[in-house]
SELO-734463 format. One line per 3 residues: number of its first residue (from 1); their letters; for each residue x, y, z of C-alpha. Coordinates in steps of 0.05 Angstrom, whole numbers, padded with zeros to 5 digits, always signed. Example, Ala and Ser with C-alpha at 12.3 -4.5 7.8 and 13.67 -1.06 7.14 Angstrom:
<pts>
1	as	+00246:-00090:+00156; +00273:-00021:+00143
</pts>
This chain:
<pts>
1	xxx	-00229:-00411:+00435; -00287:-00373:+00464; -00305:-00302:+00441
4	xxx	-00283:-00266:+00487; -00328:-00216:+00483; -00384:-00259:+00497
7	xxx	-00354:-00266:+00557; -00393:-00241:+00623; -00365:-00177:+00663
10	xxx	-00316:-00182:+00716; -00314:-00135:+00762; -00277:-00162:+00823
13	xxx	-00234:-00119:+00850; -00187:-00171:+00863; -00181:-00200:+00792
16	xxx	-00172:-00134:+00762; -00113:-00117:+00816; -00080:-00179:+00787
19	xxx	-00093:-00163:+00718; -00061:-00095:+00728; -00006:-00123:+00769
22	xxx	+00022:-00171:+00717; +00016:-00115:+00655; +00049:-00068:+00704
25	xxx	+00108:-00115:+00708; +00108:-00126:+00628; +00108:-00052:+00612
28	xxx	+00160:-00033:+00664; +00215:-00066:+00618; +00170:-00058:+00553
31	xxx	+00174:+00024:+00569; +00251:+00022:+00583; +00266:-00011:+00516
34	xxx	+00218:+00039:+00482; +00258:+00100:+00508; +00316:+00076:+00484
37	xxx	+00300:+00059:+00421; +00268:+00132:+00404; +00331:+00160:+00380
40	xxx	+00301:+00211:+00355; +00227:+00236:+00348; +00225:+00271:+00287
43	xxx	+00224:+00208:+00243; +00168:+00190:+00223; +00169:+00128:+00176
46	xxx	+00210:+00155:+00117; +00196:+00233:+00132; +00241:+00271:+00170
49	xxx	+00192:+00324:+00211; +00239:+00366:+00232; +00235:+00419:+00188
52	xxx	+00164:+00415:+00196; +00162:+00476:+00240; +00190:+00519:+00191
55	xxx	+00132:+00499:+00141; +00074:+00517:+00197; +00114:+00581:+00207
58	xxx	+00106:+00594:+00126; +00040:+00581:+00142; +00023:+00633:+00200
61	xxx	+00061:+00685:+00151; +00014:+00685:+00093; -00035:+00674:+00142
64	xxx	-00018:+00738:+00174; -00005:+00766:+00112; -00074:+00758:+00082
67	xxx	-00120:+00744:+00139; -00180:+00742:+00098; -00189:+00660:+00082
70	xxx	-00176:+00642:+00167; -00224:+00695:+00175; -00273:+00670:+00139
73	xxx	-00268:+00594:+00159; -00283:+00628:+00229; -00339:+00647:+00207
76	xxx	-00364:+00587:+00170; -00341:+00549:+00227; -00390:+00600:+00271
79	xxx	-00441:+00587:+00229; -00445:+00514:+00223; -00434:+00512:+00294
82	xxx	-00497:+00547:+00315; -00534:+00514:+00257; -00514:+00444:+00288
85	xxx	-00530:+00464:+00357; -00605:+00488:+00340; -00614:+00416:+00296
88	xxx	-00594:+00382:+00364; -00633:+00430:+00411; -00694:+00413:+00362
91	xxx	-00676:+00338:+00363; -00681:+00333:+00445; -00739:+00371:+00454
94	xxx	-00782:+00349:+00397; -00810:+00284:+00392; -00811:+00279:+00319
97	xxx	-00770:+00219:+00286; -00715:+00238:+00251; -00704:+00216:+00189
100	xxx	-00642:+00161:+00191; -00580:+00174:+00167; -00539:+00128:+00130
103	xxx	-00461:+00141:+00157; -00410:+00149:+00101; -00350:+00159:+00142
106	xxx	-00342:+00086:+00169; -00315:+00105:+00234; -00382:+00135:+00261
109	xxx	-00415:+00059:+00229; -00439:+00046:+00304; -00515:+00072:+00304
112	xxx	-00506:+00107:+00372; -00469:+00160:+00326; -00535:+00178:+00297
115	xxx	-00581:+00160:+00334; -00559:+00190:+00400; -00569:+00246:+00403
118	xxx	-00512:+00271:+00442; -00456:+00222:+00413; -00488:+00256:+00341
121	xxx	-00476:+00321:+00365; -00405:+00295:+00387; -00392:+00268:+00315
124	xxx	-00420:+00326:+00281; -00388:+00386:+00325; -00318:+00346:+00307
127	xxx	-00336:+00338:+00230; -00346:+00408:+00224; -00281:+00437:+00264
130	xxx	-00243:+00376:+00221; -00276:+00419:+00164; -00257:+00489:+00188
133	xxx	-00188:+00471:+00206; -00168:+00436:+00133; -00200:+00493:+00098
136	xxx	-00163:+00543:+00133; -00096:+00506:+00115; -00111:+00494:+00039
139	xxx	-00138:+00564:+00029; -00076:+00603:+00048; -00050:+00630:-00017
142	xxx	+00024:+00642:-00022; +00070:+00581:+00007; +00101:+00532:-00050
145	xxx	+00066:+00469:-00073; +00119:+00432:-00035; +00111:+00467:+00042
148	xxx	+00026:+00468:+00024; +00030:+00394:+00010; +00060:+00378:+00078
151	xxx	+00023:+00421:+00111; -00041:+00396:+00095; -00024:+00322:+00097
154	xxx	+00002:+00336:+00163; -00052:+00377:+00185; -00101:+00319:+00172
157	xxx	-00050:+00269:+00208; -00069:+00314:+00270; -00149:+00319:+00255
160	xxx	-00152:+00246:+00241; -00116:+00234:+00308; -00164:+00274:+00355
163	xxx	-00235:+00249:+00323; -00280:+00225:+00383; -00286:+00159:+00353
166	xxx	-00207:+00153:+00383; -00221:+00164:+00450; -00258:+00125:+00506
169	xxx	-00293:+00179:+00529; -00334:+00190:+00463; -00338:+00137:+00427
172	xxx	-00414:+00107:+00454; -00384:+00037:+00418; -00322:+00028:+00471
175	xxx	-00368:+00062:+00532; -00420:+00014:+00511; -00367:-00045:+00519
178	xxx	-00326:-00019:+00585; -00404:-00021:+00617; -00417:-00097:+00583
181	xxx	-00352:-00128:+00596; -00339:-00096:+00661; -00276:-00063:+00630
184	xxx	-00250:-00122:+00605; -00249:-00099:+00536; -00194:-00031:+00558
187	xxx	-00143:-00091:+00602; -00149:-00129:+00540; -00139:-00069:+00502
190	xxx	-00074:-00050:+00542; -00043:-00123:+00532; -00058:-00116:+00457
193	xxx	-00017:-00047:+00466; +00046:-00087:+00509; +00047:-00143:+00456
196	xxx	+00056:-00096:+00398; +00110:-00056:+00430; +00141:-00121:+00445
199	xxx	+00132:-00145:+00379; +00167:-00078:+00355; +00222:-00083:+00402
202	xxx	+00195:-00024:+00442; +00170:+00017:+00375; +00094:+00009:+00372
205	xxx	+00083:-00041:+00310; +00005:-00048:+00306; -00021:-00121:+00293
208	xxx	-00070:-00120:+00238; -00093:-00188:+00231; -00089:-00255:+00257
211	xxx	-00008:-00275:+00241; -00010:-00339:+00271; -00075:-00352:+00219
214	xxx	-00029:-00357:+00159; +00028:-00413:+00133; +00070:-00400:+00076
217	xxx	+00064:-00440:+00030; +00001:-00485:+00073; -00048:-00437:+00072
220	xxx	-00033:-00378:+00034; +00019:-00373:-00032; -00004:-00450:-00047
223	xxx	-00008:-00450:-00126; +00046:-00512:-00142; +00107:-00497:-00166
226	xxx	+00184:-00493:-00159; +00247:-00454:-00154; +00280:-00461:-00216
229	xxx	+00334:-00412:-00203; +00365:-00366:-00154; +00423:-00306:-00146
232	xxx	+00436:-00256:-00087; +00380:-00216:-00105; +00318:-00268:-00131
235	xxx	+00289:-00338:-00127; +00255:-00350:-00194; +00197:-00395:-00191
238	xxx	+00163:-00430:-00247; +00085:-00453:-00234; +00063:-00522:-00244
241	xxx	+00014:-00529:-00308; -00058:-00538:-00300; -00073:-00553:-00373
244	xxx	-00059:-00606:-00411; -00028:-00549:-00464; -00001:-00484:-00455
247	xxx	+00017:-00419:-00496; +00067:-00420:-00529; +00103:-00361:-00496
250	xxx	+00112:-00357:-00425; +00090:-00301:-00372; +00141:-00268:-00324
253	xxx	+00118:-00242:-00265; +00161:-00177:-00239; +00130:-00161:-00167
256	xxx	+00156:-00101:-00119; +00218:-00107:-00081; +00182:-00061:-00027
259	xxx	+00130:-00125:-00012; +00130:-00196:-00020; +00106:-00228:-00092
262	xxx	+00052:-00273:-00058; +00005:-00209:-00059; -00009:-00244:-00124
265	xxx	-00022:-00311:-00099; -00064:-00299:-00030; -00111:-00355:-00034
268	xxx	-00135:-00401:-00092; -00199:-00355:-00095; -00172:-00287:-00110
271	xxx	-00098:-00319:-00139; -00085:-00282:-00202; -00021:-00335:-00208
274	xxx	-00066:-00395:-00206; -00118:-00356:-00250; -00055:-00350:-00299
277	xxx	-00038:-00419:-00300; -00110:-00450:-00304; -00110:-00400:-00369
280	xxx	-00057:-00436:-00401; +00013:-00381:-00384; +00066:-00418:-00364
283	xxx	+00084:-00373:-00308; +00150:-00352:-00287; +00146:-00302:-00212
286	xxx	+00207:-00259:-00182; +00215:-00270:-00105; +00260:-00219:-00093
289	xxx	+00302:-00227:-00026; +00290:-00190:+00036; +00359:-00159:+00031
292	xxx	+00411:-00143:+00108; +00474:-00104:+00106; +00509:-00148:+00063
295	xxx	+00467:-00118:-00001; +00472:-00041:+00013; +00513:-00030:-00045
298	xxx	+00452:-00068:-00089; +00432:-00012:-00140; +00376:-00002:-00184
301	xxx	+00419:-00028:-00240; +00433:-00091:-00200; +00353:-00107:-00197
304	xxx	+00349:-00098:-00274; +00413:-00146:-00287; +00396:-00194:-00228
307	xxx	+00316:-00185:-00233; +00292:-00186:-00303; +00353:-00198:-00344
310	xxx	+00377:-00266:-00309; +00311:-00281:-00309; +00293:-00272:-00387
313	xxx	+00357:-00321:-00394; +00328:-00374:-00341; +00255:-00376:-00377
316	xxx	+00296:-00391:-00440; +00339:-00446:-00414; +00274:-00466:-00375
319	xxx	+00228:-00472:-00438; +00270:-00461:-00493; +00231:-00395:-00519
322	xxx	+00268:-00331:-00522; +00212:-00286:-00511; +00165:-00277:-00461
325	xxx	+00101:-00232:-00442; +00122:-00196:-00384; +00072:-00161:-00324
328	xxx	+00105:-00114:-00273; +00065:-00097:-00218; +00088:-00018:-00176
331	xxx	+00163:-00016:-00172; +00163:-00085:-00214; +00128:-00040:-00271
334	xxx	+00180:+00015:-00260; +00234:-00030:-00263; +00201:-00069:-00328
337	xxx	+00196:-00005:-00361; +00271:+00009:-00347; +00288:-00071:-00371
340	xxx	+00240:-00052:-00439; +00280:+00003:-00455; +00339:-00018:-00439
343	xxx	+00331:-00084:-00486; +00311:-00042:-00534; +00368:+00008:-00543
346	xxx	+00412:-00060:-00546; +00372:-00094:-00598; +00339:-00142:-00552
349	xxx	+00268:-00171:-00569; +00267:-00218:-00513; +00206:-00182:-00479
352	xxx	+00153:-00185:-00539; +00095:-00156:-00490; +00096:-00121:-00427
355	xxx	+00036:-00103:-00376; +00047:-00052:-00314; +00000:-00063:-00258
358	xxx	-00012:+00014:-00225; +00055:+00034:-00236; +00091:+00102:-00244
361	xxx	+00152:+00119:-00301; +00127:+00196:-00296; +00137:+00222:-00230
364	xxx	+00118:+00291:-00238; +00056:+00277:-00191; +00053:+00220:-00144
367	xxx	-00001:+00246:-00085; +00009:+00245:-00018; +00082:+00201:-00018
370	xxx	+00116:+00267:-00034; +00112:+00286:+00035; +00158:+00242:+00048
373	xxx	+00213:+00269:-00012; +00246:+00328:-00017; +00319:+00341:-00005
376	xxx	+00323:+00349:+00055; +00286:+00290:+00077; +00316:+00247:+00028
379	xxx	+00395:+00272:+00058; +00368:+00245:+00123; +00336:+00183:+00100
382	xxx	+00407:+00163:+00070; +00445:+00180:+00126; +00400:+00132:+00161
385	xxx	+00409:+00086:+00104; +00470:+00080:+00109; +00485:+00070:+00181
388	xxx	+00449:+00001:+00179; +00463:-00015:+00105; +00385:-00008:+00090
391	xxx	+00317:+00020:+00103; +00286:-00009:+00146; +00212:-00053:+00139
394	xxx	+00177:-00019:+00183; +00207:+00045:+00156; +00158:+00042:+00095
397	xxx	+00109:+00002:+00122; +00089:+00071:+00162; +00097:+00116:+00109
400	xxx	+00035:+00074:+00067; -00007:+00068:+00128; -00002:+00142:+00145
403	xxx	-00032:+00155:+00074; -00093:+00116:+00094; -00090:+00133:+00163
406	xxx	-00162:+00122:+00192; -00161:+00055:+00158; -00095:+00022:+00165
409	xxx	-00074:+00059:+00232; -00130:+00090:+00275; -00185:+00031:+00262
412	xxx	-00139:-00017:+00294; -00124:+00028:+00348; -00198:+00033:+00368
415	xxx	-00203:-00048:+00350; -00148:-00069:+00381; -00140:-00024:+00442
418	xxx	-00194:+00010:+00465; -00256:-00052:+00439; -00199:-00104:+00461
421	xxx	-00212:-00152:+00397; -00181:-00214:+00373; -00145:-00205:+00314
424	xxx	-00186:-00234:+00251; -00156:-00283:+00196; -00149:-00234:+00142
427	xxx	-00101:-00247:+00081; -00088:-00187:+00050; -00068:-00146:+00114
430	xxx	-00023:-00216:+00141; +00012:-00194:+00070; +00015:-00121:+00081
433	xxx	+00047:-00135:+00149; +00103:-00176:+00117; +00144:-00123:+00101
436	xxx	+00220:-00117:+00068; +00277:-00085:+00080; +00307:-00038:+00024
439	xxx	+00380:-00036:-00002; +00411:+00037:+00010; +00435:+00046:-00056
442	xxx	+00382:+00020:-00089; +00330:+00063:-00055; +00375:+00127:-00056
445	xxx	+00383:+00121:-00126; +00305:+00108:-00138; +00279:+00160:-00094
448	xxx	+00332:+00206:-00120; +00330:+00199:-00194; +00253:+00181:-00199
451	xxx	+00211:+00217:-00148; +00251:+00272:-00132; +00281:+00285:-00203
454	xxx	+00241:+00246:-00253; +00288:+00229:-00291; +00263:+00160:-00317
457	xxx	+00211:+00204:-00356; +00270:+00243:-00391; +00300:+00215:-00450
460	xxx	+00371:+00194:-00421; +00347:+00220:-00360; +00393:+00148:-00328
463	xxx	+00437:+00108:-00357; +00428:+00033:-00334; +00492:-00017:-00352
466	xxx	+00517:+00041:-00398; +00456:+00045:-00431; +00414:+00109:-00433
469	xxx	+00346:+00106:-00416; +00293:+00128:-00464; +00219:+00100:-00454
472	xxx	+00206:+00119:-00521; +00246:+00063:-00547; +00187:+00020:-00517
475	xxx	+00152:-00001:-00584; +00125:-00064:-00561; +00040:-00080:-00556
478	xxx	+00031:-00047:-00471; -00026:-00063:-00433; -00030:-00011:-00377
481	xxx	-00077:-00026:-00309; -00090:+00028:-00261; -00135:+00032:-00204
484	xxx	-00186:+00087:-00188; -00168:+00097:-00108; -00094:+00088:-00112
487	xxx	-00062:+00128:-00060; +00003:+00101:-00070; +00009:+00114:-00163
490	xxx	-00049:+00162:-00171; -00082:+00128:-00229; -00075:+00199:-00267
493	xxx	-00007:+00206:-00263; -00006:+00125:-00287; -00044:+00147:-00350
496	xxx	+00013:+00199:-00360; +00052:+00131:-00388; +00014:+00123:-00444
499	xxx	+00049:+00191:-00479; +00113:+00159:-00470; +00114:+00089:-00488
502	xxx	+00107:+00092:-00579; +00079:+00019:-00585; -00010:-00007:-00590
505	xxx	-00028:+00012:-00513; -00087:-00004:-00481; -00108:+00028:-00406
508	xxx	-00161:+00000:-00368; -00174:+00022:-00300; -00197:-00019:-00248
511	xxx	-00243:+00000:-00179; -00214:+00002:-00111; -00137:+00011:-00091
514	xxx	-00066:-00011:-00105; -00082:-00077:-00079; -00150:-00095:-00079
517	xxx	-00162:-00069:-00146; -00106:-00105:-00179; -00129:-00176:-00140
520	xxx	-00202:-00168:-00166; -00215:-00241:-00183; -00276:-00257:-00225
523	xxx	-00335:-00253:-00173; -00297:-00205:-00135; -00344:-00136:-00120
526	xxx	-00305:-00093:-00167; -00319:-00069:-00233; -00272:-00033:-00286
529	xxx	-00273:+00024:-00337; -00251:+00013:-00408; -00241:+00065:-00470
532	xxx	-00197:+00051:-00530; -00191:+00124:-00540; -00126:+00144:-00505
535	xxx	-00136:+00224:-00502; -00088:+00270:-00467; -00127:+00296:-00408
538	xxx	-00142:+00227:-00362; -00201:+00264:-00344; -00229:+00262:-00413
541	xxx	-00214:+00191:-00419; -00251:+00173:-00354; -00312:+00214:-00385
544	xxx	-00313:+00179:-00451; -00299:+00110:-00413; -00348:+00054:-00413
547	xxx	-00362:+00023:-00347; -00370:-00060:-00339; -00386:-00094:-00271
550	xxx	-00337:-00150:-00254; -00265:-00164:-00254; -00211:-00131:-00309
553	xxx	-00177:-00209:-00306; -00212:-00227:-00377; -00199:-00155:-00409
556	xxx	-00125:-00175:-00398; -00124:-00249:-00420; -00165:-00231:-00482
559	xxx	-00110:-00175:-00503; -00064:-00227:-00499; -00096:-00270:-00523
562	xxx	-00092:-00230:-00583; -00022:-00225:-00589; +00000:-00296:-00580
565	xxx	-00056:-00359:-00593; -00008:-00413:-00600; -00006:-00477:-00563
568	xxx	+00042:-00529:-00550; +00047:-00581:-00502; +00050:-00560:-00422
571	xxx	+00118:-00554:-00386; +00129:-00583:-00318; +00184:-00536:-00271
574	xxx	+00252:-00586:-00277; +00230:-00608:-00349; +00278:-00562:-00377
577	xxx	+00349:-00541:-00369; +00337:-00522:-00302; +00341:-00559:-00244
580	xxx	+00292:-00558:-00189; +00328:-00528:-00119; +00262:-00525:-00073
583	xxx	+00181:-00514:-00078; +00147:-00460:-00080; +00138:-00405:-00050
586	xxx	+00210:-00409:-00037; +00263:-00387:+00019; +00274:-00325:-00001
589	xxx	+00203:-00289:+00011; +00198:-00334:+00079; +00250:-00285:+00110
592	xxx	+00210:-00240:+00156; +00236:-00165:+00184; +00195:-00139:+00243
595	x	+00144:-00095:+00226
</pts>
């Protein structure tokens, strides 16, 4: 197919009209189904906004009460104002080169941003009212942490929403392509819109990459292996060797419920599953199922019996070892931890190791995602719940894109809508888009008990199978892997883990985010920090840390490496006392919810 934007201008009348005329007649129905299906506006993925009022009015009080910080943000504002005008006025009437700028915010990348001068001024005039308007917010003394939080992460919802670079008018990038393309690029842009709220059933669900680019099972999750056993709730799939011997202990694989395990098996290049397997684990992954109506009463319990616990039994029958080295990864960590210490008060020794990729057990701070918690919110995200039986995909999906908003919302509006672009092949967002659906129960009871409560940090704080939950119990070697931009388990509040668990720990941090820092192959870009040291204050680790370039992969292998050097001879899935029901990647995670 040719690039389209390659493509010379049109701009006959005549092939616009028709252009127009057959999105007018796709967005005629396209429009009706979206009015019907905003039942009401103030949802906003998992937030509830409206109560949101009531927190700006807390805000104009102490505002009004103590006018002194908005006073002087006016006058900063005033200042840097007339201080950016006179640079400009200098700039156009002087003839001496400035000296280039290199853009760090990567929506003003396009050079016209600097080296216009008007479009700079544009940029520049909006950088500092963005500035003004947050400082303003986070300087009003006086409102609770809870109402300040919202206020500011709403407050730069808004100022992320009205930068130039988001509008046709002034961004020189989409001007400079309405004038090349004879406005191809904003029709093109408009069908990209219609196809999204199609694809969304009338609720805008932005297209991030390339879906048709991607093939279970062909193309992406392709390391061999099979399902070896299956229940309501998981597929279990055990990974074809690569070595002629293997350790002797096998690796299970706990992934999130909230996405789809294959985040771990993308492509052969950055596959930490194959990676695992050409080491020598005998790997064992949880593909949890993308869960309807007929699962709402699924609690967290049920994941830890179902999940982990049928699983530990499966890997036994499957190999004939009883104890395995076990890797959660986000709520797959939280629910390992839970599984650890629940084994534990019972006696169990089945998990011998465990290793949590960036995941919380302490909840006291978790960033940004506590917008989205507090009682009130949470009453009205289970009353939704509950009326379908779940929460649904796209639900969540929003919540984690508005906490990276210019990069995982307002880049593909300008891409996709106003620059009228193809969609690119990209892995990792074709995974992010494959979102699941989350059990009521289940989700009440972690949101609830963990995020608004904290209770999993509290000795006994729940009780799991009649079991009381104490994370101290965990006395078993932990390797702990956080990442240093995680917006989603604040790699501080991670660290907080290794005062709770009473076992060897080891904490290495990784570069990058939730995702990309946990799926830093060897080769990949990233480097990682590492301090045997494990002080109180994650600051003072960080400080003390030693930094390496490359991928945190061999840090891990090496620790367990460490704890288990045994070989014995490699185990094909089906050589055990396990059948084989299908290949991998399985049924289960090919069961897609609109998002």
């Amino acid at each position: 197919m040719a690039d389209r934007s390659t493509q010379p201008p049109t701009w006959n009348p005549l092939v616009i009209a028709g252009q127009l005329h057959a999105i007018a007649k796709q967005s005629q129905s396209l429009m009706q189904r979206f009015a019907a299906s905003q039942t009401d506006a103030t949802r906003i993925g998992m937030g509830d906004t409206s109560t949101l009022g009531f927190d700006f009015i807390d805000l104009m009080t102490n505002m009004m009460s103590d006018p002194t910080p908005a006073a002087k943000a006016q006058i900063d504002l005033f200042n840097e104002s007339v201080a950016l005008w006179q640079k400009t006025a200098e700039r156009i009437w002087t003839t001496r080169p400035s000296e280039p700028e290199k853009p760090s915010d990567k929506r003003f990348k396009h050079p016209d941003w600097t080296e216009n001068a008007v479009f700079n001024y544009v940029k520049e005039s909006y950088l500092v009212a963005a500035k003004s308007i947050l400082s303003t917010v986070r300087d009003i003394k006086g409102m609770d942490e809870s109402t300040a939080r919202k206020v500011d992460f709403y407050t730069r919802q808004f100022v992320d929403a009205i930068s130039p670079s988001n509008f046709v008018a002034t961004n020189p990038e989409v001007l400079k392509a309405t004038l090349d393309t004879g406005g191809q690029n904003l029709l093109r842009g408009l069908e990209n819109l219609l196809s999204d709220l199609d694809r969304g059933d009338g609720r805008l669900s932005i297209t991030m990459t390339d879906m048709k680019a991607f093939r279970l099972g062909e193309n992406i999750a392709t390391t061999p292996g099979k399902i070896v056993f299956q229940n309501n709730l998981m597929q279990l799939i055990q990974y074809t060797p690569s070595t002629a011997d293997v350790r002797k202990r096998p690796l299970l694989i706990i992934p999130p419920w909230i996405n789809k395990f294959y985040v771990l098996d993308l492509q052969p290049k950055n596959s930490l599953i194959k990676w695992a397997v050409d080491q020598g684990h005998t790997v064992f992954v949880i593909s949890w199922v993308n869960p309807d109506e007929k699962l709402a009463g699924k609690g967290f319990e049920d994941y830890m019996l179902e999940g982990p616990v049928a699983a530990l039994d499966a890997v036994q029958r499957a190999t004939g070892e009883r104890q395995v080295n076990a890797v959660g990864y986000c709520l797959g960590g939280t629910l390992l931890a839970s599984t650890a210490a629940y084994l534990a008060a019972n006696d169990d020794d089945r998990i011998a190791s465990a290793t949590y990729f960036v995941t919380l057990v302490d909840f006291s701070e978790v960033g940004d995602m506590a917008v989205f918690i507090d009682k009130e919110q949470l009453a009205s995200l289970e009353w939704r719940m509950r009326e379908r039986g779940y929460l649904e995909a796209h639900d969540m999906a929003t919540s984690f894109n508005m906490l990276r908003a210019n990069d995982l919302i307002w880049s593909f509006v300008v891409n996709n809508y106003l620059l009228g672009k193809e969609h690119l092949p990209f892995d990792l967002l074709f995974w992010n888009s494959d979102s699941t659906r989350m059990p009521a129960a289940m989700h009440s009871f972690y949101l609830r008990k963990m995020y608004l409560e904290n209770l999993l940090a509290k000795p006994g704080g729940i009780v799991l199978a009649g079991t009381p939950i104490d994370l101290s119990g965990i006395k078993i070697p932990t390797f702990i892997l956080s990442t240093r931009e995680d917006h989603i388990a604040p790699w501080k509040s991670t660290y907080a883990a290794t005062r709770l668990y009473l076992g060897p720990v080891k904490f290495v941090l990784s570069a990058s985010g939730h995702m990309a820092g946990v799926i830093s192959a060897p080769g990949s870009k990233y480097g990682h920090w590492t301090n045997d040291e494990l002080p109180a204050d994650p600051d003072q680790w960080f400080s003390d840390a030693t930094s390496h370039q490359g991928s945190w992969w061999p840090v891990w292998d090496a620790w367990m490496t460490r704890l288990d050097d045994v070989r014995v001879p490699a185990r094909r899935p089906g050589g055990g006392n396990l059948p084989v029901i299908e290949d991998a990647p399985g049924g289960y995670v090919r069961v897609r919810a609109v998002a």
